[in-house]
C-alpha positions, -999 to 999 in steps of 0.1 A, spaced: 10 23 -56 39 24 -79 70 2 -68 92 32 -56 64 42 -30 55 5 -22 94 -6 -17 96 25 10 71 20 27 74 8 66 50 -16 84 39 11 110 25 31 81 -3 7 69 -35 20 81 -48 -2 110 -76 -27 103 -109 -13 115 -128 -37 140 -154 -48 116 -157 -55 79 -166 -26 60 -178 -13 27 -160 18 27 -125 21 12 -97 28 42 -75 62 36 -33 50 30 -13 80 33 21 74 13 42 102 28 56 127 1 95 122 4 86 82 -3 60 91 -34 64 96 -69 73 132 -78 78 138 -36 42 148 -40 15 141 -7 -7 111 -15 -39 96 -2 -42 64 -17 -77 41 -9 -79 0 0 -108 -18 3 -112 -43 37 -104 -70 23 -67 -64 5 -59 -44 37 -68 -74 60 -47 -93 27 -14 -68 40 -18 -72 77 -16 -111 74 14 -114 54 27 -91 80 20 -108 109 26 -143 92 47 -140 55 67 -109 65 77 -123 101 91 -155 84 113 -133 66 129 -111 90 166 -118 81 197 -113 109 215 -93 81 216 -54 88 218 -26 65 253 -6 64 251 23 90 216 14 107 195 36 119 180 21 152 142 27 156 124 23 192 92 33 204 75 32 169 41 39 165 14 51 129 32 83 130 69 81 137 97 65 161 128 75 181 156 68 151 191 68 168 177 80 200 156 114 184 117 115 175 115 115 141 79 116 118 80 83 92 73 117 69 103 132 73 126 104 56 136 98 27 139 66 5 176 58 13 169 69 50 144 41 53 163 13 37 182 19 65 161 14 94 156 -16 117 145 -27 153 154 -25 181 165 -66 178 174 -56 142 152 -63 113 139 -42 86 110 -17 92 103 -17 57 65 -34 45 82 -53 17 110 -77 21 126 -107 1 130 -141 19 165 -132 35 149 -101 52 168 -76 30 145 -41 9 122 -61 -17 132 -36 -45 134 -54 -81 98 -54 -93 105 -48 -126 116 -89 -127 87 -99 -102 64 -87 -126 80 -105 -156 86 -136 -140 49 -139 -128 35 -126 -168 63 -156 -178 40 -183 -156 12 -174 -163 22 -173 -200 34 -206 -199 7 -223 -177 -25 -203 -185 -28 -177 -215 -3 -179 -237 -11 -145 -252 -14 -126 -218 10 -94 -218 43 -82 -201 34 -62 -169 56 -34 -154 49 -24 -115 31 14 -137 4 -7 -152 -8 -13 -117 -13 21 -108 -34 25 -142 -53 -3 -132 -58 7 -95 -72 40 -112 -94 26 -131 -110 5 -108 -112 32 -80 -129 54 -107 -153 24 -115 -161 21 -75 -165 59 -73 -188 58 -103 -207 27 -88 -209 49 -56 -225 77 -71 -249 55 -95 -256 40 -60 -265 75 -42 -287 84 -67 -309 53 -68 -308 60 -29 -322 92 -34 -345 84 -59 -356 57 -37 -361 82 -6 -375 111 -31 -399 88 -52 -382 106 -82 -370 76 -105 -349 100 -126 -327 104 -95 -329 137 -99 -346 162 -73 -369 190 -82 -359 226 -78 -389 242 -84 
């Protein structure tokens, strides 16, 4: 996800974390009015990096829940995957925009937003996170390794989810060459 649609995003929006490991990559909705372009996206995580997200939130983001409160709050209670009642009305996570959730918090205060900085505040500058970690690793690692913007990662999430749906279908066809006896993984029409 690009920056803009991770900074917005709220911790009842990740996807829950299915029972048992699994192979199959879990659906992320990032809601239009939070998404590049305001366009609908369905965005894929493997088991692993979601089970990654929920422990920082129930460890990492938890540490960080800061007292300090956004100017004009808007109060959420009863939240759930799909929405809460902000300021006392139902309202679908959907239906706000960027600046709308920056603004909201618990009911004990607190940021609903997935990302925040130590002091609890929006995590928003990911433009120097990114060239403060390519510094490090510079400095301690590979000295010739690149600058990194927060868009490279969405070229790079593409290309591996295009590798993993290529794998997939290299993997049905040996499946169905395995079921068909045909090695060319091909069936027969005639």
């Amino acid at each position: 996800m690009l920056s803009r649609e991770f900074t917005h995003l709220l911790v009842h929006e990740v996807p829950p974390l299915p029972a048992e490991p699994t192979e199959v990559p879990i659906p992320w909705v990032v809601p239009e009015l939070a998404a590049k372009g305001r366009k609908f996206r369905t965005t894929w995580i493997d088991y692993a990096s979601l089970a990654a997200v929920h422990s920082y939130i129930d460890l990492d983001r938890e540490m960080s829940q800061g007292t300090r409160q956004p100017r004009r709050p808007l109060v959420v209670e009863e939240a759930d995957f799909y929405g809460g009642r902000v300021n006392g009305r139902r309202t679908r996570w959907a239906a706000l925009r960027p600046e709308e959730r920056l603004r909201l918090v618990g009911p004990q205060g607190g940021s609903l937003l997935l990302a925040l900085s130590y002091d609890g505040q929006p995590f928003v500058d990911w433009g120097t996170l990114f060239r403060r970690t390519a510094r490090r690793i510079r400095e301690r690692f590979e000295p010739r390794f690149p600058d990194v913007a927060p868009h490279r990662c969405r070229h790079t999430f593409a290309m591996a989810t295009l590798e993993n749906l290529v794998e997939g279908h290299y993997r049905q066809a040996a499946q169905l060459a395995a079921v068909t006896g045909d090695a060319s993984g091909s069936r027969s029409t005639c």
